[in-house]
N, C-alpha and C positions, 0 to 999 in steps of 0.2 A: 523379645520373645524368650521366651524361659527354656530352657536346655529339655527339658523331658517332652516339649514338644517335637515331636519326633516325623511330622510329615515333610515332606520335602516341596522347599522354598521355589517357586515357580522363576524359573533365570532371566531377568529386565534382558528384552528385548532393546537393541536399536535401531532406532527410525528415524530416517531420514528426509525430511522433509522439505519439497521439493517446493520452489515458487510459481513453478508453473501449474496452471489449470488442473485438477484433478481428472483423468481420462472418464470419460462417460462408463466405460466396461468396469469398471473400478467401484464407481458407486452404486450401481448396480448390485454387485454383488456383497458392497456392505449391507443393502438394504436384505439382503438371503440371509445374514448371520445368525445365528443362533441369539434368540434373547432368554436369558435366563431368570426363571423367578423362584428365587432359593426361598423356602420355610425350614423355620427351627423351634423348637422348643425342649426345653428339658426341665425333668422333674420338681425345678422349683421354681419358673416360670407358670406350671400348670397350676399351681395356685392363687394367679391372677386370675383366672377364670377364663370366660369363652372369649374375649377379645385375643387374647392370643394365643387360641387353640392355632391347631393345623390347617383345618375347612376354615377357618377365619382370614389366615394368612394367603391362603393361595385363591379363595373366593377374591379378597381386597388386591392382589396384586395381577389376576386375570384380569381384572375388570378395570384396574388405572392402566394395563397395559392397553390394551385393544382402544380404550379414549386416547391415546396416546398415538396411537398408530402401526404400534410396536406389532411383528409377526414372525411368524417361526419362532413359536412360544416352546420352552421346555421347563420343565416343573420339577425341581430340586429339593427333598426334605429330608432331615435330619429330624427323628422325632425319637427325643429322649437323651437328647445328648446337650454336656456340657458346650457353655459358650467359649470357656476359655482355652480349649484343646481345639484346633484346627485338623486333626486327623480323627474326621465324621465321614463316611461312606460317600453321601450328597456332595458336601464341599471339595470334597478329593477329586469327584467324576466331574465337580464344573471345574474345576481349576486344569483337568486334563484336557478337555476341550478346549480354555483359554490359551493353551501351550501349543495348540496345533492350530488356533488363528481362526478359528469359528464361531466362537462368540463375539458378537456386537455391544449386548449392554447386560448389564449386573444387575436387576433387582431384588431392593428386601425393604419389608418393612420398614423398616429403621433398622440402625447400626448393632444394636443390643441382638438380632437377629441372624446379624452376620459372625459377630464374633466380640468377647467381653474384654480379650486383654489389648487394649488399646495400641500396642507396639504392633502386632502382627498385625491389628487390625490399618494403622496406619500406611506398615507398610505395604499392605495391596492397596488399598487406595490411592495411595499418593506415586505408588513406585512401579508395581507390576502391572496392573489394569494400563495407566496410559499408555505403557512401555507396547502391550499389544491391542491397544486402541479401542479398548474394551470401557464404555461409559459405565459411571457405577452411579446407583440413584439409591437413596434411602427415601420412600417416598415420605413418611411421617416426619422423619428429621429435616425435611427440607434440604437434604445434600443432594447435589450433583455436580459431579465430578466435570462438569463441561463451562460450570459456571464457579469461577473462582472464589466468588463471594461468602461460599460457603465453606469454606477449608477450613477457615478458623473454630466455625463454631464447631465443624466435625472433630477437631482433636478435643476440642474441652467437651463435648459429649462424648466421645471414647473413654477420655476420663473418667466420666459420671458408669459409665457402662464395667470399667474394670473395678471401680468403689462396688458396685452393687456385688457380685459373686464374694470380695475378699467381707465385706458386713455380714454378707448370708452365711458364709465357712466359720466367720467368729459366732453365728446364732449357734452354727449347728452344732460347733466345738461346746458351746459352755450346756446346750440341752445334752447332748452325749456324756458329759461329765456328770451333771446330776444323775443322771438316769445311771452312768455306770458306779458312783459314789453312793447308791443308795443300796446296792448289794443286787441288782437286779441283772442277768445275765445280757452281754450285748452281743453275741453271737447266736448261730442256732448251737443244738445240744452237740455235741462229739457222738463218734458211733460208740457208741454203750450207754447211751442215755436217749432219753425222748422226750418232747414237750408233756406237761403233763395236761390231759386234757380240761381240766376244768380252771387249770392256770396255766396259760402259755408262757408264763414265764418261769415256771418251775421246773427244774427237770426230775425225770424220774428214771427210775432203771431200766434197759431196753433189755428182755427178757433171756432172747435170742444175741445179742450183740455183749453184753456186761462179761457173761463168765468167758468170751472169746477176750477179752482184752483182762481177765485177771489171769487168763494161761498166757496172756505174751507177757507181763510183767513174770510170772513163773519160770518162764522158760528164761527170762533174760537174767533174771538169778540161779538160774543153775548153768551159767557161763556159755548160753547161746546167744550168739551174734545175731542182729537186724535179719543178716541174708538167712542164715539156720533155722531162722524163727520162720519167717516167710517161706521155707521150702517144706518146714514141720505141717504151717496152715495146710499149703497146698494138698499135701498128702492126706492130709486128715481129711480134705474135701469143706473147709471152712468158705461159708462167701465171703469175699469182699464187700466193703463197705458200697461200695457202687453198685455190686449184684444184688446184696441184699434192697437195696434200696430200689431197685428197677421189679425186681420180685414180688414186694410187696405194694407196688403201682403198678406190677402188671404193664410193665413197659418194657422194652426188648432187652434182653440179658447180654451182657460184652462178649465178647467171641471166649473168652476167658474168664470166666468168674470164679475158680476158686487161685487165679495168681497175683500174688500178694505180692508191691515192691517193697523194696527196702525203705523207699520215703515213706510210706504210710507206718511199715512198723515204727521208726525212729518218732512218727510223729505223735503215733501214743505213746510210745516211752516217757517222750517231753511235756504229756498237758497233764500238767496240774492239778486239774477241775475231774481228775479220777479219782480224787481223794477225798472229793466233798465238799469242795470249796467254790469259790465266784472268782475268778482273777482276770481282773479288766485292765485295759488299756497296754498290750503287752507287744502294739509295735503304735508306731506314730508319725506322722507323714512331716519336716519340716517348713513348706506350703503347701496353701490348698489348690497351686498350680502343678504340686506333685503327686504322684500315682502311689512311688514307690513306698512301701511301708519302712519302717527302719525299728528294729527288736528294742523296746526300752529297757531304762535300766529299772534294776528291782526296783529301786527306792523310789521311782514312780511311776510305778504298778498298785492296783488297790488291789487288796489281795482280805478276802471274808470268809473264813470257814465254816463248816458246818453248815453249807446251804443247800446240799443235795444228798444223799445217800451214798457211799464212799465205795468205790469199786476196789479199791488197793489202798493198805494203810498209807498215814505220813511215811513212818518207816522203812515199808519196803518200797515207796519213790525214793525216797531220797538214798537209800539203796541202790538203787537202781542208777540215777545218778551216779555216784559214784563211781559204779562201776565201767559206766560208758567213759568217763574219765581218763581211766584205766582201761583201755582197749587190748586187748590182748592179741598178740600177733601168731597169726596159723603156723603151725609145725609143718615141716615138709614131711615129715614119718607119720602125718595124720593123728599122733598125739598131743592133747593139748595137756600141760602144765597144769597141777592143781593149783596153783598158787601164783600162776602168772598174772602179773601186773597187781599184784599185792605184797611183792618184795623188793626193800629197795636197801641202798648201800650205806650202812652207817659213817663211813668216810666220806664218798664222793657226794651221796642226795642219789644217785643214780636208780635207773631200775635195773634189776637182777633177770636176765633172760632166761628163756628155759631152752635147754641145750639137748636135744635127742637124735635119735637116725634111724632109719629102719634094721639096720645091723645090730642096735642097743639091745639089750636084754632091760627090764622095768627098771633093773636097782640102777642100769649106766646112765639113766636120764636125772640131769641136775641142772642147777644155775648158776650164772655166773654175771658178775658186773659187768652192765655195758659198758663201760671205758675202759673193760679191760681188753684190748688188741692184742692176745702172747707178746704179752712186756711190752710192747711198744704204746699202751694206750695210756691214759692220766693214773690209773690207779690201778689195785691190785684184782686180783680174781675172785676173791672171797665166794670160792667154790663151794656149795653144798650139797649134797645129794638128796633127789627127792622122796624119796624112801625113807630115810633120815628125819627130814624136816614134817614131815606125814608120821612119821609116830611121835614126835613130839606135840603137836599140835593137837594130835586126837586124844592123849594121852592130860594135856593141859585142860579141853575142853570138857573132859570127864570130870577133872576135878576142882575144876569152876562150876558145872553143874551141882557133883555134888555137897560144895561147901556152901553153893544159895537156897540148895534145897534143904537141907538142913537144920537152915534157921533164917526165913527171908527177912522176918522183921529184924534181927541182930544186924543182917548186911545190908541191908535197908538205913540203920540207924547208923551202922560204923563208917558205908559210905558217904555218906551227907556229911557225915559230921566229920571226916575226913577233906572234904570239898569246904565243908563251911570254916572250921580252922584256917583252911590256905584261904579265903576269902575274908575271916578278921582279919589275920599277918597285914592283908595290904590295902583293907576296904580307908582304914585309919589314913595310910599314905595319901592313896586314891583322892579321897575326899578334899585334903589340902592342896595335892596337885588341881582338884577340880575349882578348887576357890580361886590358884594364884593364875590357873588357864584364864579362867573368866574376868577377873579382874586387869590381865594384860589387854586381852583382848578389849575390851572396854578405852584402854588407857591407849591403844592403838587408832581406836577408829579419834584420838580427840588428836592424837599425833599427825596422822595423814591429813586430819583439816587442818591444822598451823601450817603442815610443809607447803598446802598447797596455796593459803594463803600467801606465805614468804615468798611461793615462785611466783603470785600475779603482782605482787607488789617490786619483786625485780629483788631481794632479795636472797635471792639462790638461782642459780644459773640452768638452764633445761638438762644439760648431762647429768647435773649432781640430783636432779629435781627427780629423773627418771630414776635413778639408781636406787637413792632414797626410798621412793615408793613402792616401787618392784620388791627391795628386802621388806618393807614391813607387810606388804602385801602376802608375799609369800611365809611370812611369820601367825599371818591370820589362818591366811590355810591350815598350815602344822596347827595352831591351835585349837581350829574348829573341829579337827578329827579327834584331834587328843581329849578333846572336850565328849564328843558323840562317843569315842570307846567307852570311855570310864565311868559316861551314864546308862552304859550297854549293860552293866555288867547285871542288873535287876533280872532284865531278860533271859539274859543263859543261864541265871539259877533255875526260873522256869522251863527253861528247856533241856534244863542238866535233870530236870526230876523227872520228867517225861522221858528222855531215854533211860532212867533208871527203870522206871515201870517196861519198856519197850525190852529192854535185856534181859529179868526177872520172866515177861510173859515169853521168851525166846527160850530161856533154860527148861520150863516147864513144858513148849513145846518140843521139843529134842531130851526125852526123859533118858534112854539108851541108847549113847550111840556107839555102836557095834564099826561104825565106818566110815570113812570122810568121806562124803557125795562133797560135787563140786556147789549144790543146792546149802552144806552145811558152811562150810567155808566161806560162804560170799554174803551168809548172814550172821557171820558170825566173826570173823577176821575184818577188821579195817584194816593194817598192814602190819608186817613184819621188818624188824630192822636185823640186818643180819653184818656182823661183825666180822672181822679179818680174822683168821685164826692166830692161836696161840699156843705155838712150840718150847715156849719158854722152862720148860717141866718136861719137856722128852718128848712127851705125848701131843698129838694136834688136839686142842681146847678149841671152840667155836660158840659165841656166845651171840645170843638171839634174842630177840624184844618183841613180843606179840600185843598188838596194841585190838583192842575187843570196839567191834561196834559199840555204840549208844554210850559206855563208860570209861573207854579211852585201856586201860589198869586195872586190875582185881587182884588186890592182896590177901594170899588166903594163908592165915600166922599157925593152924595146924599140921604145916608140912616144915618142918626145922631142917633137913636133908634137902640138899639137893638130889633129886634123878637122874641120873646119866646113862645116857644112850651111845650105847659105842659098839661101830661098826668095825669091821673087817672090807676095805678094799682091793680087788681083783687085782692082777695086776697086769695093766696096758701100756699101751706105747710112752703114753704119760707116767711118769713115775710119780705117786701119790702116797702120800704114807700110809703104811698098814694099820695104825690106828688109827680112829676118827674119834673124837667125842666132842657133844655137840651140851652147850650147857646155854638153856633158858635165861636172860636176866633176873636174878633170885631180887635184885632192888625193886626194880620197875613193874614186873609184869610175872616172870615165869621163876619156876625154883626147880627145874631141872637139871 
């Protein structure tokens, strides 16, 4: 019996058996038992045709019953249900009957009727049935539990019964694969899209349902959470995906139809197939005696663009993404952080929290390293103020804007060509290493065949044999990724130019921006690396690394000064120094 079989095993009676005469009262009321005549069929049975319909089943086993003699008939069906799951409505209410000692005898068709996984099936027949005296008959197969002769042939037909579902699960596995390898969709549409009527398998825009899910992707970039998003629907009076669909079937509406859970938002956040695409096979079951689905991995997922109309760019999913990543944890003062979970600690890797109260005033709210504990944690505080860090960045993002606008083809051609030099420096390397990858790997799989020759021929001993093959073993692995990077590298130039266009159409959108919205920030910032300060000069120095969606870096060689923004600290409990200056990475990223 397979583990996901979840019904509960009927407990082997014992019975003891007496040599003396059977009392007349006794047999009498075996002859009252309940006789049971189970029918089943499920969805891929029904395309045997009428022999094993349902009226075929119970018409065939009425009629051997009553020739038989058999009385106090009760009539068991399962219709539409797999043979290999034993938890079926029908077989559940006989099997509680047989635990309370009121059935007599068990009829079915044949075995394949009663149930396909030959173990389960086994064990009622051979173990729980006689345990409470319960005759089992399969009338086609010729079994009867009362006559021994048939035992045998019932296990090797059990067999034949558990071959037919795992044949039919490999039909259905390699037609599923076609059907989903050929770009065709193998679910229904998502709510934002609908079948299209003159091709069911196309989808098209759902009119009503599309612009509700490119404002959940909106609101989710302007740094609202699942739950914030779902209390925004509510209020606006948005249906649910369930009401609207009861709505327009004119079927009864939920007692609540404009409340949105958090699983549903999260689960548009996550599909895919809003950007235009087909992405099939994205969970998969290990047997087809299992239920449960299991999330595959990308690398086999078929994944086909451009097969529907795009509710929300690549860009702002993978945006989006991101940002879920990077979860942002609630303020108790009910403000949230501009920059929360987009700053992290140039020493430790860490993330920079946002640190407020309701007592703060704007300028007292900052960040601070999570491992910083006051001195007792792994690193230092590498405190910043968010005031600070907010006029530098808006201040940055001005004049990123205006050095692409300026001249997009110039920054167009200096950044490629900037990407493509570090892509000569090492494509030369790359290439060699990909020769000597490949040709180890080659010289490996001829080594593991001698080793294992030498251990059947005796000599090399099983410790040394194992050992042996485990290293080279694990030397293929390393080689076959080292091999998949370095032929990767075609790819992310394609993809390095697609976000060049993705950044270019970002600075043209955001032509003046007068203000950081949290909406600017989260499409515009991948992270910040923010550095310990630096008193070495009198002065506290703080230097910071703004790294830009889509191009990572933007050097812009018109700014020869750095900027510097230097504040004046209050002064509180904390003793902080009166000067602050905060200076952008002039290498990397910022010339502040």
């Amino acid at each position: 019996m397979t583990a996901t079989q979840k019904h509960d095993i009927i407990p082997v009676r014992t019975t003891v058996l007496s040599a003396d005469q059977q009392p007349k009262e006794d047999i009498m009321l075996d002859q009252q038992k309940i006789t049971i005549l189970y029918c089943r069929l499920s969805n891929e049975d029904a395309q045997d045709g009428e022999s094993n319909s349902i009226a075929n089943q119970r018409e065939y086993l009425t009629r051997y019953a009553r020739d038989h003699g058999y009385t106090n008939l009760k009539i068991l069906v399962d219709d539409g249900y797999t043979g290999t799951n034993f938890n079926r409505p029908g077989v559940q209410e006989g099997f509680e009957l047989v635990k309370q000692g009121l059935v007599g005898c068990w009829l079915v068709k044949d075995l394949s009727r009663f149930g396909r996984d030959y173990l389960t099936v086994g064990q009622y027949t051979d173990i729980i049935f006689p345990s409470y005296d319960v005759r089992f008959i399969a009338v086609n197969d010729g079994v009867d539990s009362n006559r021994g002769d048939s035992e045998g042939f019932a296990a090797i037909r059990n067999l034949f019964n558990e071959w037919y579902p795992r044949d039919t699960s490999k039909k259905v596995r390699v037609s599923l694969r076609q059907r989903g390898t050929s770009g065709k969709h193998m679910g229904k549409p998502p709510y934002g899209y609908r079948c299209d009527p003159e091709d069911k398998d196309h989808w098209i825009l759902d009119e009503e349902a599309a612009p509700v899910v490119k404002l959940i992707f909106d609101l989710c970039i302007d740094g609202k959470g699942p739950e914030q998003i779902a209390r925004i629907l509510e209020e606006k009076q948005i249906l649910t995906a369930k009401a609207l669909y009861a709505k327009r079937k004119k079927k009864p509406m939920p007692e609540r139809p404009y409340h949105w859970s958090n699983q549903s938002i999260v689960g548009i956040l996550e599909r895919q197939e809003y950007t235009g695409c087909t992405c099939n096979f994205k969970t998969y079951s290990k047997s087809y005696k299992l239920k449960k689905r299991i999330p595959n991995e990308p690398e086999n997922m078929f994944y086909l663009p451009d097969t529907q109309e795009a509710i929300v760019s690549q860009a702002q999913f993978d945006r989006v993404q991101e940002l879920r990543k990077n979860k942002r944890r609630p303020a108790k003062a009910e403000r949230q952080g501009l920059f929360s979970g987009l700053l992290f600690c140039a020493d430790c890797g860490g993330k920079l929290h946002f640190a407020t109260s309701k007592s703060f005033e704007g300028k007292q709210d900052h960040y601070v390293c999570n491992n910083y504990k006051s001195n007792r944690g792994t690193c230092t505080a590498h405190y910043i103020r968010e005031d600070v860090l907010r006029e530098i960045v808006l201040e940055r993002i001005r004049a990123v804007n205006e050095y692409i606008r300026s001249d997009v083809d110039g920054f167009q051609e200096e950044w490629l060509q900037c990407r493509r030099t570090d892509q000569e420096r090492s494509i030369r390397d790359d290439k060699k290493k990909l020769e000597q990858a490949k040709k180890r790997l080659a010289d490996l799989d001829v080594i593991i065949s001698r080793l294992y020759e030498d251990y059947v021929l005796g000599n090399l001993n099983q410790d040394r044999y194992r050992k042996m093959s485990a290293d080279y073993e694990a030397e293929q692995e390393r080689l076959k990724l080292e091999i998949e990077v370095i032929e990767e590298w075609v790819e992310q130039r394609e993809e390095m130019n697609d976000g060049l266009d993705a950044f270019i159409a970002l600075t043209q959108k955001y032509v003046d921006v007068e203000e950081l919205t949290q909406t600017i920030v989260n499409e515009y910032i991948k992270k910040i690396i923010v550095y310990a300060p630096d008193k070495s000069s009198g002065k506290r120095k703080q230097k910071v690394k703004i790294f830009f969606n889509f191009v990572d870096d933007v050097d812009i060689p018109v700014i020869s000064e750095p900027i510097i923004a230097q504040t004046t600290y209050e002064r509180r409990k904390t003793a902080w120094p009166s000067g602050h200056t905060v200076l952008c990475d002039k290498i990397v990223t910022c010339h502040y």
